[in-house]
C-alpha positions in Angstrom: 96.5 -32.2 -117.6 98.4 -30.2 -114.9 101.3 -31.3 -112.8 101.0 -31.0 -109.5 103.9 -30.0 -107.2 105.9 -32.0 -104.8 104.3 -33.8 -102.7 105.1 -34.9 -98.7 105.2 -38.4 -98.1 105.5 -39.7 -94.2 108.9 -40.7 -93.2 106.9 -44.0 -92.7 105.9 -44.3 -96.1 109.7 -43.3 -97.4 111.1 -46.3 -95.2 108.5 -48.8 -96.1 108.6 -48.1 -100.0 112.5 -48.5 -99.5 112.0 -51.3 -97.7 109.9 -53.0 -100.2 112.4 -52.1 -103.2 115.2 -53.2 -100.9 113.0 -57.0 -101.4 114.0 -56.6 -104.7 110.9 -59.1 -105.5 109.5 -56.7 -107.6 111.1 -53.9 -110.3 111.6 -50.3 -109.3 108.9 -49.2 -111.9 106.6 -51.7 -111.4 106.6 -50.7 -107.5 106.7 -46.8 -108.5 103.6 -47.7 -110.1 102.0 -49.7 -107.3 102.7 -47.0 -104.6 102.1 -44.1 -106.4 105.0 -42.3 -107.1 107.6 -41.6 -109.7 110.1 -44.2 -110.3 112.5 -41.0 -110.1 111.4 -40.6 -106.7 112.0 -44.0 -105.3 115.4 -44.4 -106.8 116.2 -40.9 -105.2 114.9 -42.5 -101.5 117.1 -45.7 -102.2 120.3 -43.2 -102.8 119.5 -41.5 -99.5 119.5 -44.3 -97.5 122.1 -45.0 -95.1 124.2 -47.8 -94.8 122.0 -49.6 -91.8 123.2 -52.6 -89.8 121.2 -54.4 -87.6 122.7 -54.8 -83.9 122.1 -58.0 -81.9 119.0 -56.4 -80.3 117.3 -55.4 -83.5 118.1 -51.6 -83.5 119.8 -50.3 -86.7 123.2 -48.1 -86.2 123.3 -45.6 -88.4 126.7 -44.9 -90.3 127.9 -42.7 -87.8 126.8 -44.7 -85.1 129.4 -47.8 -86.7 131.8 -45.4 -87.2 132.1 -44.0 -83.8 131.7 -47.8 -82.2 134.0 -49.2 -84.7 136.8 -46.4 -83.6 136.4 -47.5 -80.5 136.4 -51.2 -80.8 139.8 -50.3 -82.9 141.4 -48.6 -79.9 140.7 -51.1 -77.5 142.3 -54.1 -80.0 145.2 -51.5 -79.9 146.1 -51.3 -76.3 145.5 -55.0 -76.1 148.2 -55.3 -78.5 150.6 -53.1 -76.9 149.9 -55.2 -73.6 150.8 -58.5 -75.7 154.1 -57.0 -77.2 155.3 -55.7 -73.9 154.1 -59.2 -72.3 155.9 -61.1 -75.0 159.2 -58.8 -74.5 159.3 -59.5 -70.9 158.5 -63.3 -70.8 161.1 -63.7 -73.5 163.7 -62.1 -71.6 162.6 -64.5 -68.4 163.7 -67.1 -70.4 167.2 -66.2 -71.1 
């Protein structure tokens, strides 16, 4: 019997055969097995996928996408901070 080269799967099968392995409710090879691929292949899709988090509204942010909003999230608690010290320094000195 012959091997056959790669083949192209949809991105829609890629994310719903991760998706199902992400369920964990069933083994890697028995899923491989059930979809029609190589075990190799699925464990190379789960590798690839990026860390997702779901947002109030349902969307996923990608990596970069936390990153970026994370940053900025960070800067803003930084200036508050700032504003707090220097509001702290001055009401302290009010009191003397």
């Amino acid at each position: 019997m012959r091997r056959q080269g790669p083949q192209k799967f949809s991105e829609e099968f890629r994310r719903e055969a991760v998706r199902l392995a992400s369920d964990q409710k069933r083994s890697i090879p028995e899923l491989s097995v059930e979809l029609g691929i190589s075990t190799t292949t699925l464990r190379n899709w789960l590798r690839r996928v990026p860390l997702e988090k779901p947002t109030s509204a349902g969307r996923v942010l990608s990596l970069e996408e936390q990153v970026r909003r994370l940053s900025k999230e960070n800067e803003r608690l930084r200036e508050e901070r700032e504003i707090l010290k220097k509001a702290t320094a001055f009401f302290a000195r009010e009191r003397r």
